[in-house]
Structure formats: structure tokens, C-alpha cells
C-alpha positions in Angstrom: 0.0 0.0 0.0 1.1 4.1 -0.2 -0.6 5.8 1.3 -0.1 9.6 1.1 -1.2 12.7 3.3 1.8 15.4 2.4 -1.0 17.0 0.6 -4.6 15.9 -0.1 -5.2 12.2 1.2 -4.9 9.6 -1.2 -4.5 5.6 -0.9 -3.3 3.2 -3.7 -2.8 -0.3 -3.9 -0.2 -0.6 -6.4 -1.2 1.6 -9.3 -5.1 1.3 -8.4 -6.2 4.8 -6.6 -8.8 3.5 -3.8 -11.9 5.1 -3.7 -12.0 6.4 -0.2 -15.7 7.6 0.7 -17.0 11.0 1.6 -15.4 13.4 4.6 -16.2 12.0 7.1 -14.6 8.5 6.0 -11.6 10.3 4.6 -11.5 11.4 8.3 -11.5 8.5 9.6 -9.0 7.0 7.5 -6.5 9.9 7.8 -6.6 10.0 11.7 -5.6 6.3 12.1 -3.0 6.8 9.4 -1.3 9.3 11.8 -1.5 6.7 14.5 -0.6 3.9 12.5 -0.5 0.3 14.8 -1.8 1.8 17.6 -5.5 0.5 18.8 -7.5 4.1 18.9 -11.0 3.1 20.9 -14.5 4.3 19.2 -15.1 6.7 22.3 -11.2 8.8 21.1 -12.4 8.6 17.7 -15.5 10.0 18.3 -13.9 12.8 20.2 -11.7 13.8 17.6 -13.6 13.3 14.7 -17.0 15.3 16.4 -15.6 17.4 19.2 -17.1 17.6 22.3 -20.4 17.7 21.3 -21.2 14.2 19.2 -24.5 13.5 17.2 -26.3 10.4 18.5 -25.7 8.6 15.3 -21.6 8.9 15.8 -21.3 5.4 17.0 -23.3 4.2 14.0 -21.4 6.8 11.5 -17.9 5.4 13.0 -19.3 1.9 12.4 -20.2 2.3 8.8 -17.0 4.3 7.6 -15.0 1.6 9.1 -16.5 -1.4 7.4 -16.5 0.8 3.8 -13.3 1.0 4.4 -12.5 -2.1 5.0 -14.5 -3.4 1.2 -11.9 -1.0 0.2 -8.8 -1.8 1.5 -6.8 -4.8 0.8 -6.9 -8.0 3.7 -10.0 -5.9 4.8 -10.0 -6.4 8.3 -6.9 -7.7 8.2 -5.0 -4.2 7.7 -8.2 -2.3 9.9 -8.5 -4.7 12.9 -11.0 -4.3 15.7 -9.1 -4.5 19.2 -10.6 -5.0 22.4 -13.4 -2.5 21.2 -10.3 -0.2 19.7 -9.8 0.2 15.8 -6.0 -0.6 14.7 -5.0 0.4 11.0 -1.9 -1.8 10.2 0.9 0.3 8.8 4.0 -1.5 7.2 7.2 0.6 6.8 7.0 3.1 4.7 3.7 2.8 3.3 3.0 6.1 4.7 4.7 8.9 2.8 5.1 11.1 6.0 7.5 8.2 7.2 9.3 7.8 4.3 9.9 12.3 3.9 11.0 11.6 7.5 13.3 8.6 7.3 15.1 10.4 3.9 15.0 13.6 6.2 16.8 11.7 8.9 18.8 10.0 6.4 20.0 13.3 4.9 21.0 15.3 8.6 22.9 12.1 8.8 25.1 13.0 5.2 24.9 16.5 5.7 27.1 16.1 9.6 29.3 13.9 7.9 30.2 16.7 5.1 28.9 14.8 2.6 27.2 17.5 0.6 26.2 15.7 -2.5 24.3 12.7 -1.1 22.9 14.7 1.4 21.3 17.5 -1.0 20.1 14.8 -2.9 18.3 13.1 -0.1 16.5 16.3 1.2 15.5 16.0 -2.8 13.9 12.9 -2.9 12.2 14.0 0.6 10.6 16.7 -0.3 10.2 15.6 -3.4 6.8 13.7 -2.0 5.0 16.7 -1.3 2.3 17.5 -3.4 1.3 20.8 -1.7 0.1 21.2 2.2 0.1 18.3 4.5 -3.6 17.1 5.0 -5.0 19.9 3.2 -8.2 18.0 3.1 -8.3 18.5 7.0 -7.3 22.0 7.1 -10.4 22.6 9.3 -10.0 19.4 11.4 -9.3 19.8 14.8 -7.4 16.2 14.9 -5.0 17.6 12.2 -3.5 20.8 13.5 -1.3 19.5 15.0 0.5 17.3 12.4 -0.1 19.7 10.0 2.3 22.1 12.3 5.1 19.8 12.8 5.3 18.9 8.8 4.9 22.5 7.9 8.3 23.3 10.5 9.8 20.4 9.2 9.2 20.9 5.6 10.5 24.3 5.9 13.8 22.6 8.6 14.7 19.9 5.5 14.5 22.7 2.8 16.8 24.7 4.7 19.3 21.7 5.1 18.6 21.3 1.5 19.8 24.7 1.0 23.0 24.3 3.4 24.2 21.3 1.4 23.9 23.2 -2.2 25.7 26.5 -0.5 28.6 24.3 0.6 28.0 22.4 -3.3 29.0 26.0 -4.5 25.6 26.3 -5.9 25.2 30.0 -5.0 24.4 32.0 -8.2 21.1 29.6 -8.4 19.7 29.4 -5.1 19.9 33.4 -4.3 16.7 33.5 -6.2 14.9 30.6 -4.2 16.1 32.0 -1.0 14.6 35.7 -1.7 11.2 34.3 -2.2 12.0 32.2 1.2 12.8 34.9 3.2 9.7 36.7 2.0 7.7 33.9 3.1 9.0 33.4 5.9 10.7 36.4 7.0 11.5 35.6 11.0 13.3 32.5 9.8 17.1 33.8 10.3 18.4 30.8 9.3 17.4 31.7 5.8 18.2 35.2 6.4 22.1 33.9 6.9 22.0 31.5 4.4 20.5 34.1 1.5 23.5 36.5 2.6 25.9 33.6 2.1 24.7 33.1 -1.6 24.9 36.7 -2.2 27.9 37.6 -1.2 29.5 34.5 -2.4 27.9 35.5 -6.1 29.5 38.6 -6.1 26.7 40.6 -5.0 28.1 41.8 -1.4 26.6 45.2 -1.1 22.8 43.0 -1.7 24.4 40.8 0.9 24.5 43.3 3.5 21.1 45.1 2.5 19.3 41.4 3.0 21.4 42.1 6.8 19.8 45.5 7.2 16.3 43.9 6.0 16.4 41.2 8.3 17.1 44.1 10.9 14.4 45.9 10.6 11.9 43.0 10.2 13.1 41.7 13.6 12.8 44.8 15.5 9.8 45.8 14.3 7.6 42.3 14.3 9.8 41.0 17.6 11.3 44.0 19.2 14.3 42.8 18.9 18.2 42.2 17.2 19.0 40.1 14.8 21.0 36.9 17.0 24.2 36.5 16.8 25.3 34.3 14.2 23.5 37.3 11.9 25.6 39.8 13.3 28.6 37.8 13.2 28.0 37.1 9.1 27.3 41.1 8.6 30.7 41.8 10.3 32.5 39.1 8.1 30.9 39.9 4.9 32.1 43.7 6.0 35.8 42.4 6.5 35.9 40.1 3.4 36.2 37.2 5.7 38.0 34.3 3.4 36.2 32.0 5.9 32.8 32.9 3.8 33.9 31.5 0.7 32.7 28.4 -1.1 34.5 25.5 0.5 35.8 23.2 -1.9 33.7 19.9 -2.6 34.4 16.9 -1.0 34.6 13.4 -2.5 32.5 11.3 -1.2 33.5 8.6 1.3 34.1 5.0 0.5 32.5 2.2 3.2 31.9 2.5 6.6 27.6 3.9 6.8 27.4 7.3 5.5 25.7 8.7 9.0 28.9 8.1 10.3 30.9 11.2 11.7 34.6 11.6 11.1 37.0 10.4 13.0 34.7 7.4 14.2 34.4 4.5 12.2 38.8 4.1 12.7 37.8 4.1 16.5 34.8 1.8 16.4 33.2 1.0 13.8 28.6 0.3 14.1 28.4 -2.1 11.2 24.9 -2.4 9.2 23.3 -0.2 11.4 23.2 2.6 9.6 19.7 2.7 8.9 18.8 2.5 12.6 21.6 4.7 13.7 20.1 7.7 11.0 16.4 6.9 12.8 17.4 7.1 16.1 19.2 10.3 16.0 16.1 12.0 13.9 14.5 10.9 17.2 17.4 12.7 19.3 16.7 15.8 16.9 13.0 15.7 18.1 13.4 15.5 21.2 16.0 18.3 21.8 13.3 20.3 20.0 11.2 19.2 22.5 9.4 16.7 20.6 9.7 13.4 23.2 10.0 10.3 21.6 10.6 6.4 22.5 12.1 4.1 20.8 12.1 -0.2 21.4 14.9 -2.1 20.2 14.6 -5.6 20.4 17.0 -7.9 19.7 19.0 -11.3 20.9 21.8 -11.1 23.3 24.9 -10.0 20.6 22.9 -8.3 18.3 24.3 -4.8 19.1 21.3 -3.0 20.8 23.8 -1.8 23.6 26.3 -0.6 21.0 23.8 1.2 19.1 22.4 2.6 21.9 25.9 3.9 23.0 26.4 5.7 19.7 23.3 8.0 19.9 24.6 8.9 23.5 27.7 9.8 21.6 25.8 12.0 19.6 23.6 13.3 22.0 26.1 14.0 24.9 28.0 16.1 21.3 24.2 17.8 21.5 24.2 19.0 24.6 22.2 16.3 26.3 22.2 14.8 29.7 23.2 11.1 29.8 20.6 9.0 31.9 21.6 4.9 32.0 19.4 2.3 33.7 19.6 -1.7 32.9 18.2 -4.6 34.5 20.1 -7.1 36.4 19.8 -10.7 36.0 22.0 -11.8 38.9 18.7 -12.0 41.3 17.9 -9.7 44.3 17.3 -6.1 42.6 14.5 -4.3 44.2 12.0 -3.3 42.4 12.2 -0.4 39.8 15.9 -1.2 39.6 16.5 0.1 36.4 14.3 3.6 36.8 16.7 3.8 40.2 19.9 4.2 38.2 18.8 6.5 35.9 17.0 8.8 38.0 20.5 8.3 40.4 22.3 9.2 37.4 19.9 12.8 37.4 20.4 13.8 40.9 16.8 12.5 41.5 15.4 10.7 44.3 11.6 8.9 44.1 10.8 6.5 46.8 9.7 3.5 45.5 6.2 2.5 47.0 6.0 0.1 49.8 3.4 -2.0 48.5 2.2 -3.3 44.9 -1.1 -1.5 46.1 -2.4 0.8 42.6 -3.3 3.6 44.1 0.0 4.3 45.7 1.9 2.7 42.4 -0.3 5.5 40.1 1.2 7.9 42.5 5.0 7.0 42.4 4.3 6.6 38.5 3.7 10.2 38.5 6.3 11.4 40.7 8.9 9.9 38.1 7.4 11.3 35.2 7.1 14.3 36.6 10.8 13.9 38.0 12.2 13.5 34.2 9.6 16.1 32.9 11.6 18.6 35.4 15.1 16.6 34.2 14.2 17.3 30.5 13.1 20.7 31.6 16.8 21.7 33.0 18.4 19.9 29.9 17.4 17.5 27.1 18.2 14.1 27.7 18.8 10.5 25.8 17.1 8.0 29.0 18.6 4.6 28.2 16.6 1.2 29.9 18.7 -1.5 29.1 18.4 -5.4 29.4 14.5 -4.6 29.9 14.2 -8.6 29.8 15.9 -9.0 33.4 13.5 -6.1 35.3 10.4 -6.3 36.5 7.1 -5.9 35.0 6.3 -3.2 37.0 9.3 -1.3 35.2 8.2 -1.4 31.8 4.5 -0.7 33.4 6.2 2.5 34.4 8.2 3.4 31.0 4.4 2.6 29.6 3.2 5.5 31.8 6.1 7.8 31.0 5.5 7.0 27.1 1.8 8.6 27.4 3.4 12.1 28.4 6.8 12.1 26.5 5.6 13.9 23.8 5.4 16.9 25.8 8.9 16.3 27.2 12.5 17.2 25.6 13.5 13.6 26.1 14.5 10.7 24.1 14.1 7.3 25.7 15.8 3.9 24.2 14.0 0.7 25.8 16.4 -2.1 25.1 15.6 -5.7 25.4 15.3 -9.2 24.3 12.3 -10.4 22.2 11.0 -12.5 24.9 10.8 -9.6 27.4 7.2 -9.3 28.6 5.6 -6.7 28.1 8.0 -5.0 25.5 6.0 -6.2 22.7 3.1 -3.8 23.8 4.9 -0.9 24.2 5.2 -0.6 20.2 1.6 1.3 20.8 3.2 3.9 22.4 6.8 3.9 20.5 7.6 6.1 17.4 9.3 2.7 16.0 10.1 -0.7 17.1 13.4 -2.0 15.9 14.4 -5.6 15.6 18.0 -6.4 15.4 18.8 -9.7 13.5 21.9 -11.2 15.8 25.5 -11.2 14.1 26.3 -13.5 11.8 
């Protein structure tokens, strides 16, 4: 299947474009595609589909989009299950083409730190490539859809502005002043473009233009914000002012043979991450998120050997590079850890304290489940962070009940959180409901 909401909704099977209803089963459709594999029950639907205020005949409306959809989908109820009363729409990878702008996204940052211009301006390329005009514009109106619409909007504008930095450093100049003057137009507070459309200029010759765009940017601030252009602005007027050789095109650079190409340099000599590329360059989009406040989780299942750890320790490589507080917890097979033994490490390791409850009694266990989240909502608060729980299959099931908790409120949070385990870990399965991806690591070879 392809599914595609990076502008109005559409679903084909193959090269047959699926008839998908009227509005309110176009609706339907498009909200479980944003929560693809997770079980969304009738009464949630209902909610976002109606508001606050639902006709009597929602139940029965819900009811009959779902089975038209189902004549209309392939494997029918196969691909829109009913769960425990919930509906579940099953995704496969990259069947949506939100995921797949976002994995070539991810895929691109990765090229683009690793100063490989070429492959990375042609994966921002291919990414936004799939756009066929606004996200979800068929649910402008929508209250379910704001909120994705926002995030792809910002990020469609973030990858075209990486797409830009990898054809400035391509020597590309003389053709993308153009582009960037209508950007900066449209989006005027955007100083990132600002700096980048008085890098074209002045690097095409034009450095009088390149210091009016400074002056421009100047005055939009202060009068829209009230205030002075930041700093990496004023640094670029002053070295566009003193000819700065800094500012001129850097010459190309070949492109790397072996190792992955998310790889910074200097690493792969130390220690090499081999065939993980792909999860390495997903993982860190998730690190980007989160620093921008966007929380997400991640569950990385694997046999014993299969490199979970390692990858795991790379990210905090890159995320400890990023500014972000380190936060380790793993289970302990020996016998005799307490209970919540790995949460007790990692909230150790952020000067945190949370008495475990006495009792298995749910009241007071609902109540120490808040005070951690709460304790790493104020952690994330202070300073992003990369929370690692590791060897998930030797803790208790009241620890991954907890990361289930914390999952429900992460998004709000500044926090990335890897939950590592075996594939016979109890429990871990389910979480997939609440992760951004699951990712199963074949063992070595």
C-alpha cells in the first residue's frame, strides 16, 4: 500500500487509486494513518472526529466508515482490525509517505554532519520531493489535524533549509539566491534563511545586496519582535564587512568509501557500528526531536549480541555532542534487585530521588508513577536528555508498566528514551503502541 497525506489524502494499492468515501470516512481514514499500529478506541475517535459535542448517530457513522473502508482496503480487516473495542490500521514501513519524507530527512542530517554534501542535498531532494502541496490539506479545518499539520509544515520548511546548506557548501550560490529571496519573503523571521540568503549573495559577487538582505532582516526583527537580529547574523554582517575568506565556497568533498554514510569523522577508525546505519540515522532524527522538544521512545529488540547496547551507545555519543544529559538504567539478572531497579539508576544518574512505593497496592503505584514522570519532565526541563533502559528482559514488569506511563506524556517532554531488550521480554511487545518505531536487530552473523 502508499498511502499519502503530504497534501490531499490519497491511498493506492499498487497503481489502483482506492476510492476512499466521503469526509467523514476520509477522516476516519486519515486519523488512524497518523496513529498507525496503535488501537485508537470508538469513544477517542468520536472525540476527535465530532468534538465535544457528538451526534447520537456517531457510533453508527464510526461503524459504517470503518466497514466501507474495509471493502476497500486490501486484507479488509486484516489491515483495519478491531481490538478489544479499539480500531487498529496496520501500517507497514513506509507505506506512509510522512514516514518515508521523514526517514530520507533523517537519512540526509545524517550525510549532511558527515560533510557529505552531494548525497545529502540529494536526499532532502527525494524528501521533499513527495510533497504534493500542504500536508492534510483535506483537513485544514480538522481539529485532529493541526497538530501534524504544524510539525510537517516546520519540518518541511527545517529539510528545505538543510537542502539549501548542502547546495551553498556544493558551490551552488548563483542559483539558489533566487529561491532563497522568495523564502525569506515567506518566511521572514526565519534567520536561518536570512544567513544563508546573505551567504549566496555575497558569495555571487553581490556583497553590497548581501548586506542590504542584513539590514532587511534588521528591521523586520525589530519591528515584528522588538528585537536584534541573533548572533550568528551579526557575526555574518561583520564578516561579509571584512571580506572574511572564511565565507567563501568550500571546496567539494569526494564522497566517502565504506563504513555507513551517517557516520561522523574520525569514528568508524575508533569503532566501527556495522549495518546499522539505517537504525543509527532513525534514532538520531529521534534525538533531533526530542532536543526540539518533541519526546519520543524508541524499542529495540534484539537477541543477546545483536548490538542493541552498542547502538544505543552511539546515539549517546551524539547526543552528549548535542548538549544532552546522559541517563543509564539496565536490569540485572543476577537475582535480588529491588524493584524499579532500572528507573533507580537512571534517576540516580539525574540527581533525582523517588521512593519506591512500599506495597504493589495501585493507588500508591499510580502515584509514584507520577512522581517519576514528573521527576524527568523537570530533568528534560533543565536539559534535554537520551534516557537509556537496558536489558529490559531481566526487570520487573512493574518497570516497563512504568516506561508505559512515561510514554503517554513524552511527547510533551525534551527527552529521548531507548528501551532495550530481548524479544522475549514481557511486556516490551506492547509498548510498540506507544513507541515512534520498534526495531528488531537480527543477531551477528
Amino acid at each position: 500500500m502508499d498511502y499519502r497525506i503530504l497534501g490531499p489524502l490519497e491511498a493506492l494499492d499498487g497503481e489502483r487509486r482506492l476510492p476512499l468515501g466521503g469526509a467523514r470516512q476520509r477522516s476516519v481514514l486519515a486519523l488512524l494513518l497518523l496513529h498507525g499500529n496503535e488501537a485508537l478506541t470508538r469513544d477517542v475517535i468520536i472525540d476527535q472526529l465530532w468534538g465535544e459535542e457528538p451526534p447520537n448517530t456517531a457510533a453508527k457513522v464510526l461503524q459504517n466508515c470503518v466497514s466501507a473502508l474495509r471493502k476497500e482496503l486490501p486484507a479488509g480487516t486484516d489491515t483495519l482490525r478491531t481490538v478489544s473495542g479499539a480500531y487498529c490500521l496496520a501500517l507497514g514501513p513506509d507505506e506512509l509517505d510522512r514516514d518515508r519524507f521523514e526517514r530520507l530527512v533523517a537519512e540526509g542530517r545524517a550525510a549532511l554532519s558527515a560533510e557529505q554534501h552531494a548525497e545529502a542535498a540529494d536526499l532532502f531532494r527525494r524528501a521533499l520531493g513527495l510533497w504534493r502541496g500542504s500536508p492534510l490539506s483535506d483537513f485544514t479545518y480538522e481539529r485532529f489535524a493541526h497538530e501534524e499539520i504544524t510539525r510537517l509544515e516546520e519540518l518541511h520548511v527545517a529539510a528545505t533549509e538543510d537542502r539549501l546548506e548542502a547546495d551553498l557548501a556544493l558551490g551552488r550560490h548563483d542559483e539558489l539566491a533566487p529561491e532563497l529571496e522568495t523564502l525569506v519573503t515567506r518566511h521572514p523571521l526565519r534567520e536561518r534563511l536570512r544567513w544563508q540568503l546573505m551567504v549566496a549573495l555575497y558569495r555571487a559577487g553581490r556583497q553590497a545586496e548581501a548586506l542590504d538582505a542584513y539590514r532587511a532582516a534588521r528591521r523586520t526583527m525589530l519591528a515584528d519582535l522588538g528585537i536584534e537580529p541573533g548572533r550568528a547574523l551579526q557575526d555574518l554582517e561583520r564578516a561579509i564587512l571584512a571580506q572574511d575568506p572564511a565565507l567563501d565556497a568550500p571546496a567539494a568533498r569526494p564522497a566517502a568509501r565504506g563504513g555507513h554514510r551517517g557516520a561522523r569523522p574520525g569514528r568508524l577508525a575508533a569503532s566501527p557500528l556495522v549495518d546499522r546505519a539505517e537504525e543509527l540515522t532513525l534514532l538520531e532524527a529521534g534525538l533531533d526531536d526530542a532536543i526540539a522538544g518533541r519526546g519520543r521512545l524508541f524499542v529495540v529488540v534484539g537477541e543477546a549480541g545483536s548490538g542493541k547496547t552498542r547502538l544505543a551507545d552511539e546515539v549517546g555519543s551524539a547526543a552528549k555532542q548535542r548538549g544532552s544529559r546522559i541517563l543509564w538504567g539496565r536490569g540485572w539478572d543476577g537475582g535480588g534487585a529491588p524493584a524499579y531497579w532500572p528507573w533507580s539508576q537512571a534517576l540516580r544518574d539525574a540527581d533525582r530521588t523517588v521512593p519506591t512505593p512500599d506495597s504493589d497496592d495501585a493507588a500508591e503505584r499510580f502515584r509514584f508513577f507520577e512522581a517519576v514522570t514528573e521527576a524527568v519532565r523537570q530533568a528534560a526541563t533543565e536539559q534535554p536528555l537520551l534516557l537509556v533502559l537496558d536489558d529490559l528482559q531481566a526487570a520487573d514488569e512493574n518497570s516497563i508498566l512504568l516506561l508505559e506511563f512515561v510514554a503517554g506524556e513524552l511527547p510533551e517532554m525534551a527527552a529521548l528514551v531507548l528501551a532495550l531488550g530481548r524479544p522475549e521480554t514481557p511486556r516490551l511487545e506492547e509498548l510498540s503502541r506507544h513507541s515512534t518505531r520498534t526495531l528488531r536487530l537480527a543477531a551477528r552473523a
